[in-house]
C-alpha positions in Angstrom: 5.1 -20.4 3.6 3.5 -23.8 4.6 0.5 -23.2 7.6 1.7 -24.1 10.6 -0.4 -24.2 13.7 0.1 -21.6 16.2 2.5 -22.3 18.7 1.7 -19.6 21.4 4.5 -17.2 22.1 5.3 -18.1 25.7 8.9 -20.0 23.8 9.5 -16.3 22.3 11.4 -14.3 21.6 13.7 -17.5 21.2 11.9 -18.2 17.6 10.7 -15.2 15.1 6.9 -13.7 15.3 4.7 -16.0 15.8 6.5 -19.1 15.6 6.7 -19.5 11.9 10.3 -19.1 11.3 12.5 -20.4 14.9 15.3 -22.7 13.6 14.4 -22.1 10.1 15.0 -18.5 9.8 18.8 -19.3 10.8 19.1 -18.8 14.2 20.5 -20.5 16.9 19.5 -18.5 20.5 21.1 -19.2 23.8 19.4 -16.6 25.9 20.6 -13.5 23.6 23.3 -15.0 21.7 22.4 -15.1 18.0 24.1 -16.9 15.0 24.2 -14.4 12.3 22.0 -15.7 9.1 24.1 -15.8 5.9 22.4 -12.6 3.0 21.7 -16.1 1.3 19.4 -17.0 4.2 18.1 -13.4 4.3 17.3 -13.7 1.0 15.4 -17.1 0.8 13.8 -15.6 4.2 12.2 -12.5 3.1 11.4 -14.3 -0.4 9.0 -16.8 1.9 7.3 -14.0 3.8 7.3 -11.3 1.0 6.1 -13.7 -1.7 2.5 -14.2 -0.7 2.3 -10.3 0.3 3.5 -9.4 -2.9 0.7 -11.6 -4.2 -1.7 -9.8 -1.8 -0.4 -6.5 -3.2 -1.3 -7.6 -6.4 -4.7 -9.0 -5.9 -5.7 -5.8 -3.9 -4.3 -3.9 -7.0 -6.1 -6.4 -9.1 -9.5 -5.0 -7.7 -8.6 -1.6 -8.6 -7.4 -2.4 -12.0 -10.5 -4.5 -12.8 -12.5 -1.0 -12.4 -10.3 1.1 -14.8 -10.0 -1.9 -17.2 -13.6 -2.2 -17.6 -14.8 1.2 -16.9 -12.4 1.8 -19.8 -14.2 -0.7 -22.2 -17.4 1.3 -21.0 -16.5 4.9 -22.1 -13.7 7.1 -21.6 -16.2 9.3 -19.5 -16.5 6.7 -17.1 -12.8 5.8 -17.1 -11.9 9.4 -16.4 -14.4 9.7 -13.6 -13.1 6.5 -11.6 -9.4 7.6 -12.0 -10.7 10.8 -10.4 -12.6 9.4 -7.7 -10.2 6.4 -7.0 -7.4 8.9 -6.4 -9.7 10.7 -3.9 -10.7 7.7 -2.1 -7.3 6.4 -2.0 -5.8 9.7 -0.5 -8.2 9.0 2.1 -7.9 5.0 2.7 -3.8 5.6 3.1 -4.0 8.2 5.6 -6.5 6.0 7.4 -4.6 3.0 7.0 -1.6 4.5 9.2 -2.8 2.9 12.3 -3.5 -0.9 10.3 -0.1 -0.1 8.9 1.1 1.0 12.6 0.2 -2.6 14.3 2.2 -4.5 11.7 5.5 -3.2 13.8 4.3 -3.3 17.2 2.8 -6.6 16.8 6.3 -8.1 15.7 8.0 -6.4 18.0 5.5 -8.0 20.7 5.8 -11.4 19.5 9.6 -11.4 19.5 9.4 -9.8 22.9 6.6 -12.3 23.9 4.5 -9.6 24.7 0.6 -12.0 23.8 -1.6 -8.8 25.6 0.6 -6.7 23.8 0.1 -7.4 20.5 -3.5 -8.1 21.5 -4.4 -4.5 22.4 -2.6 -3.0 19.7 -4.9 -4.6 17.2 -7.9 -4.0 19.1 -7.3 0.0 19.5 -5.9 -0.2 15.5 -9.5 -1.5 15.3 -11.0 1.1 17.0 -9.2 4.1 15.5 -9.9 2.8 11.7 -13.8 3.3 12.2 -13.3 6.5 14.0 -11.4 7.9 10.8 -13.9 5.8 8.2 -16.6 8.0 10.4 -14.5 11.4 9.6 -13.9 10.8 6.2 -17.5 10.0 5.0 -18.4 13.4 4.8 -15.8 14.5 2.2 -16.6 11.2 0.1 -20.2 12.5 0.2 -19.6 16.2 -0.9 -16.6 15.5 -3.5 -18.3 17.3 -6.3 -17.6 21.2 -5.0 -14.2 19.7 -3.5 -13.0 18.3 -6.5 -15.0 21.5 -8.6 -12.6 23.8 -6.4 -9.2 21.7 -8.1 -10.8 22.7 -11.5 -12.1 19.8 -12.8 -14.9 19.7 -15.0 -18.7 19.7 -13.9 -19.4 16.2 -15.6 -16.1 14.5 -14.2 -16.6 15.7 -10.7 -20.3 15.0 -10.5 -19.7 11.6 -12.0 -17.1 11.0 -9.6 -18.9 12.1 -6.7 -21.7 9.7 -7.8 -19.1 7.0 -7.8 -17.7 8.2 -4.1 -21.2 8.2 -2.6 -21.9 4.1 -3.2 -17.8 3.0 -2.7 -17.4 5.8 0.2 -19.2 3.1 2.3 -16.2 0.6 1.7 -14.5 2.6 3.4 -15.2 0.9 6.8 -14.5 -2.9 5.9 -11.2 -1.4 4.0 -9.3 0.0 6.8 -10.2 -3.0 9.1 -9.2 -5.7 7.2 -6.1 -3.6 7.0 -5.9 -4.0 10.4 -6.3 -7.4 10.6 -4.1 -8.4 7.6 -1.0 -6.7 9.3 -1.8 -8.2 12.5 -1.3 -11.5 10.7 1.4 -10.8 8.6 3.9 -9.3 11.7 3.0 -12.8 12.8 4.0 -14.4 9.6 0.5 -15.9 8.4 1.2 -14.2 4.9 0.0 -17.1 3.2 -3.9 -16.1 3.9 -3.5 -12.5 4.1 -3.0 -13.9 0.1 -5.8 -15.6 -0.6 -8.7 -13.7 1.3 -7.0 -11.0 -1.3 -7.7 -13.3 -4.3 -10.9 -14.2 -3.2 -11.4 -10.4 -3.2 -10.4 -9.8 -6.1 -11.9 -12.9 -7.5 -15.4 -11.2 -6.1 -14.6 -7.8 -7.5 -14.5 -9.0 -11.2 -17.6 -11.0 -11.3 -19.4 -8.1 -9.7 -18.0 -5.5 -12.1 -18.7 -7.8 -15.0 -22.5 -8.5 -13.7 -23.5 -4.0 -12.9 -21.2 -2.7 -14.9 -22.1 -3.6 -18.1 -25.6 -5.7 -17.2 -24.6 -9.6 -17.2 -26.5 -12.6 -15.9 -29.8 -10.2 -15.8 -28.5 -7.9 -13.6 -29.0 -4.2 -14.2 -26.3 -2.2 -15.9 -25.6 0.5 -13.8 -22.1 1.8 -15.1 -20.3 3.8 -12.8 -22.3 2.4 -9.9 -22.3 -0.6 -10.6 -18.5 -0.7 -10.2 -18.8 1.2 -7.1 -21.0 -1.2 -5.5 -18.9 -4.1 -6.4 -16.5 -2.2 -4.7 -18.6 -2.1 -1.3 -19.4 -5.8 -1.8 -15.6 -6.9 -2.0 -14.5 -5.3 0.8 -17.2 -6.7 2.9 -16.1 -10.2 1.5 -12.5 -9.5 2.8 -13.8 -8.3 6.0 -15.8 -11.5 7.1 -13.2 -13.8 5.5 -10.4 -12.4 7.6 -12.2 -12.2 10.8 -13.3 -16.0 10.6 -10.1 -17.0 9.7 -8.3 -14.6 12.7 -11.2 -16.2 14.9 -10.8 -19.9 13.7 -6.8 -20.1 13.5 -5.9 -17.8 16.7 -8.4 -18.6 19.4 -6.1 -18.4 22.3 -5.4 -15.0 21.0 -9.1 -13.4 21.5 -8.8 -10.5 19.4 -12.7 -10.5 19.3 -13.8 -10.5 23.1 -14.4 -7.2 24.7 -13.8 -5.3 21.5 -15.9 -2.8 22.8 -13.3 -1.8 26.3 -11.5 0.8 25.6 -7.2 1.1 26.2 -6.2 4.3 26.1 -2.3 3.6 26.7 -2.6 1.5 23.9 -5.0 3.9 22.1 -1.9 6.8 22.5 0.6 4.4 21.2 -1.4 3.1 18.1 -2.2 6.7 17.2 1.4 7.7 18.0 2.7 5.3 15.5 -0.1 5.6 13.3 -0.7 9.4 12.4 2.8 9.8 11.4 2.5 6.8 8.7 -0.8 8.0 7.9 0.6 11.6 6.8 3.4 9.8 5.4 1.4 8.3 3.2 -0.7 11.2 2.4 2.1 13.6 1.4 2.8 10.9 -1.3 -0.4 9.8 -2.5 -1.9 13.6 -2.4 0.6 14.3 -4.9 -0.4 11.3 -7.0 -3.9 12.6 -7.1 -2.8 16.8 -7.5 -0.7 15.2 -10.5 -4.0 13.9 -11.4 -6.1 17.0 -11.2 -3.5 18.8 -13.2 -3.6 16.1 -15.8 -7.7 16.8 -16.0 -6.9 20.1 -16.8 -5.2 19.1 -19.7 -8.3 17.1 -20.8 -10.4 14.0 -20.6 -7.8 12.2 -22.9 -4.8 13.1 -21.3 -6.5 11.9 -17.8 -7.3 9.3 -19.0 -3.5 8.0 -20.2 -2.1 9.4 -16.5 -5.1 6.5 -15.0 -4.0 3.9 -16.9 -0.2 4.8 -16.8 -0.2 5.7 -13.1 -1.9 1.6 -12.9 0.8 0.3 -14.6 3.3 1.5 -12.5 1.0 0.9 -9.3 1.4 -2.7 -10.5 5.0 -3.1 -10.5 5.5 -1.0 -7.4 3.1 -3.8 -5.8 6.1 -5.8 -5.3 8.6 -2.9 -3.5 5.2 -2.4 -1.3 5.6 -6.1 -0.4 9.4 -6.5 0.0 8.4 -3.4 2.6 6.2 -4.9 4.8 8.1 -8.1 4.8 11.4 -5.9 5.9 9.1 -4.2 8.2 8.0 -7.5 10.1 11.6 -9.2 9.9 12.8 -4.9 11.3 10.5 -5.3 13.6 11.3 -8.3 15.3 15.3 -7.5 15.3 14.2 -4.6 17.1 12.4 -6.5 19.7 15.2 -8.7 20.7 17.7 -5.7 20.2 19.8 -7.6 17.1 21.2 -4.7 14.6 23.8 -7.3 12.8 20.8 -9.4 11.8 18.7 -6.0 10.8 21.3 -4.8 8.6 21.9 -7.8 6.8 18.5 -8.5 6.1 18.2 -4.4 4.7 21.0 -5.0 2.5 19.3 -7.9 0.9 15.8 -6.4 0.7 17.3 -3.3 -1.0 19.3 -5.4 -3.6 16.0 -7.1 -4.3 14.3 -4.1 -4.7 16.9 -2.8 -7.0 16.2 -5.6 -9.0 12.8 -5.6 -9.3 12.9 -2.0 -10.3 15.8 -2.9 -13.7 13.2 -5.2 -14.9 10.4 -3.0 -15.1 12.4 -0.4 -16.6 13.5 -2.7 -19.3 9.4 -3.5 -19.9 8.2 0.1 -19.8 10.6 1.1 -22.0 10.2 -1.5 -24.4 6.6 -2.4 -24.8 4.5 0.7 -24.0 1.7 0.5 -26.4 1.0 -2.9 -25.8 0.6 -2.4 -21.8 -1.8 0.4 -22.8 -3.6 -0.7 -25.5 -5.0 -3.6 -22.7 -6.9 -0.6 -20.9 -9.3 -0.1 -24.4 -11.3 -1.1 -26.9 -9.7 -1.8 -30.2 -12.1 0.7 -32.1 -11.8 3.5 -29.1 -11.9 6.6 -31.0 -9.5 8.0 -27.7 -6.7 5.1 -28.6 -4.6 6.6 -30.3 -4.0 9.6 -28.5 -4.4 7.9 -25.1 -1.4 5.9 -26.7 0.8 8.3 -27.5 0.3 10.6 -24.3 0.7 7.1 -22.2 3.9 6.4 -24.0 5.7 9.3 -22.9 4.6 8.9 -19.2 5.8 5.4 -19.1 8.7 6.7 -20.2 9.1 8.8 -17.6 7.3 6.2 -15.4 10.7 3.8 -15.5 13.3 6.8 -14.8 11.0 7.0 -11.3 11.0 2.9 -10.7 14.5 2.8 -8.5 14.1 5.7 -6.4 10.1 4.5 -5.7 11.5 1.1 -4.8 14.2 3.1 -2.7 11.9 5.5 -1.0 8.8 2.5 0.2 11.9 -0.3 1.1 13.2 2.4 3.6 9.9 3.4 4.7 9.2 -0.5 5.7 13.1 -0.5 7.5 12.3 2.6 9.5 8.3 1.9 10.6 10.3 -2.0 11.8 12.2 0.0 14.4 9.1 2.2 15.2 10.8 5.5 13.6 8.1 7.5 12.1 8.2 10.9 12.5 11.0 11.8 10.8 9.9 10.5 7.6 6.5 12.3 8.2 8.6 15.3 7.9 10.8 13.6 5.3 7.8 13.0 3.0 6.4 15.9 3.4 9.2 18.0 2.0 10.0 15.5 -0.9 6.0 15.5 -2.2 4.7 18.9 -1.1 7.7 21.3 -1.0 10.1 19.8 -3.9 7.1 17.6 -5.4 4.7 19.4 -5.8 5.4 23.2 -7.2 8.1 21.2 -9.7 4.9 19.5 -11.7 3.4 22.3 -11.8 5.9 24.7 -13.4 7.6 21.7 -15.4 3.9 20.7 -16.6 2.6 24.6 -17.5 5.2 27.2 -17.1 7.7 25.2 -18.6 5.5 23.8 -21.5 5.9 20.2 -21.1 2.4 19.5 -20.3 1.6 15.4 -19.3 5.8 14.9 -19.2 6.3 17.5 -17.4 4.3 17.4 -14.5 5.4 13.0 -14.2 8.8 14.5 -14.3 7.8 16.4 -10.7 7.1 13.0 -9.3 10.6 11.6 -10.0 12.0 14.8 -8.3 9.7 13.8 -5.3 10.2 10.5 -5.3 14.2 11.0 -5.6 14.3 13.4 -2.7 12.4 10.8 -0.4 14.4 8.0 -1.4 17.5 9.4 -1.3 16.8 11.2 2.3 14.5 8.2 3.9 17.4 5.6 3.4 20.1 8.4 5.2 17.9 7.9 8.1 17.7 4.8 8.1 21.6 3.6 8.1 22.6 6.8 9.7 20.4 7.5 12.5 17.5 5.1 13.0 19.7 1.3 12.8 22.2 2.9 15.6 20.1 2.7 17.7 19.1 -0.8 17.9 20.9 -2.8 20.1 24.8 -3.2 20.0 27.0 -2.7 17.0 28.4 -5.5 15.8 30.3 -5.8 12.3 28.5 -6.9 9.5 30.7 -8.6 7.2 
């Protein structure tokens, strides 16, 4: 989407969030009457604002792949010790990111209400919770080793990782406000930068990695730290880049001045919104990383293949992730003017785009396996070929999961646009942790299957969600938005 300056939102809610899309996005407003867009004009819509945050997706995955690709050209030890500690991390930066996550919505909805001090305060309090749960979580980063000891992992993986968690634990701060800051701009359709702050990022993340890791350009080579430092220094990057940018483009918006008052009506809703998709996401990524701790149990090698599987498939489901938060902002704003026609035509298409996306990465798992692995190692790698072979089952099984995954996020995004979140809290908790959960682990070891079997838990998880989360959405959460009208 071309930069456009912004406009103010004293013409809105005549004109989408934040005055990016008005006339453009195919609708004609006398006071509340709307001319229905064509699912052409949906489609070329949400293409426009989910393109560049697919792209962000993929440069934020891009940082996380750069340490498992070249952690992996250091040493399987190292490799197995960052999937460990990445999946701890992570279950810790999604639950905090619930209330960056919750502002995206409620700053949409504000614009298209034109709400300004609204969707000013709910940034600044999204700002405020973040550190308060970066503060919480430092002390579990700090002690991982008898945490992760307690799951059964090894003595040398665990301490390793908790070496790893000590350096990037710090990151944590930066990470969850840029989070923040990057859905503040995306609900007001500035996806275009959220983009490349992401690729400079990443871009950042590489050349550090490359430098510690292995001891480039005279630098020291520090391994594992040295990839846990570059991932301190990239978030930082991200953080200053996205407040200059949020400070040079949006002046009139002073998100900056008086950070430091506090809002505790805001404060309530933000945390409202935000604990619900922060437990959302940790019932879903907790059994990412328990499908990781039973994978160490099977041995460095076989956690090793569930990393660098589980990356693959984080890549592709990158670009559900962004047809999410693109149906969350265009949700979002329908549900501020109260338009359900133009909300269910735009689901329909996001869905069928989805779908898509998910067909052509079943055709690529299932076809090239042991090249998409073999790029994680060294050619002479005496782990490859087992590595290999245990990765090429779990892709396998990895593209049976790709169109209820896609099924399960694209709801999520539809559901957090009309501020309905604590019914797939309880959603996600049953699919991961009641049906999720106990299935890898008796498909995985009572039943035998071992590395297939417990992946084949997460497609019964991720099946349930999907499945149950898009039943809330077109049955009970789109009803009540606005007045019915036919959708044809």
């Amino acid at each position: 989407m071309p930069r456009r300056a912004y406009r103010g939102l004293r013409s809105l809610p005549a004109t989408m969030a934040g005055g990016h899309l008005g006339a453009a996005d195919g609708h004609v407003r006398a006071g509340w009457m709307t001319k229905q867009m064509t699912y052409a004009a949906h489609a070329r819509a949400l293409a426009v604002l989910g393109l560049p945050l697919i792209g962000g997706h993929v440069a934020q995955f891009a940082i996380m792949l750069t340490d498992t690709v070249m952690l992996g050209w250091y040493g399987v030890e190292a490799l197995a010790a960052v999937t460990l500690a990445g999946s701890f991390f992570f279950t810790l930066f999604l639950m905090g990111s619930g209330f960056g996550w919750a502002v995206m919505p409620m700053v949409a909805a504000a614009a298209a209400a034109g709400d300004e001090t609204g969707l000013r305060r709910a940034t600044r309090m999204g700002l405020w919770l973040s550190v308060g749960f970066a503060v919480l979580a430092m002390p579990a980063m700090w002690r991982a080793d008898p945490i992760l000891s307690a799951f059964g992992q090894g003595a040398a993986v665990a301490g390793a990782a908790e070496t790893y968690l000590r350096i990037a634990g710090w990151g944590m701060f930066p990470a969850l406000l840029v989070v923040v800051l990057k859905s503040h701009l995306a609900a007001l359709e500035r996806t275009q930068v959220v983009l490349w702050i992401t690729v400079l990022a990443a871009a950042v993340n590489g050349l550090v990695n490359y430098a510690l890791i292995f001891g480039n350009w005279g630098a020291p080579e520090l391994g594992l730290r040295g990839a846990a430092i570059a991932s301190v220094v990239t978030q930082g990057v991200s953080l200053l880049a996205v407040i200059g940018y949020a400070a040079w483009a949006l002046p009139a918006q002073r998100l900056f001045e008086r950070l430091w008052r506090p809002d505790g009506a805001m404060l309530g809703r933000v945390f409202k919104l935000g604990v619900p998709i922060g437990i959302t996401s940790l019932s879903e990524v907790s059994l990412f990383t328990a499908t990781a701790l039973m994978m160490g149990w099977l041995g460095t090698v076989p956690l090793a293949a569930h990393g660098i599987a589980v990356q693959l498939s984080g890549l592709t489901f990158m670009v559900h992730l962004g047809l999410s938060n693109a149906a969350t902002v265009r949700a979002g704003n329908a549900y501020g003017r109260g338009d359900r026609a133009h909300m269910a035509r735009g689901a329909l298409v996001v869905t069928a785009m989805s779908l898509a996306m998910s067909a052509m990465t079943i055709v690529l798992f299932l076809t090239l396996p042991g090249p998409l692995l073999s790029l994680f190692m060294e050619g002479d790698d005496p782990a490859r070929p087992g590595i290999v072979e245990i990765g090429t089952g779990l892709l396998a099984v990895a593209a049976l999961f790709q169109l209820v995954d896609g099924a399960q996020v694209i709801a999520l995004g539809l559901l957090r646009g009309v501020q309905d979140t604590a019914m797939p809290m309880a959603i996600a908790a049953l699919a991961y942790w009641a049906v999720g959960l106990p299935a890898s682990y008796l498909l995985g070891f009572a039943a035998g299957l071992e590395g297939i079997g417990v992946w084949m838990g997460l497609v019964l998880a991720l099946a349930v969600a999907g499945v149950l989360l898009m039943l809330r959405f077109w049955l009970v959460a789109i009803r009540r938005v606005g007045r019915a009208a036919a959708v044809s």
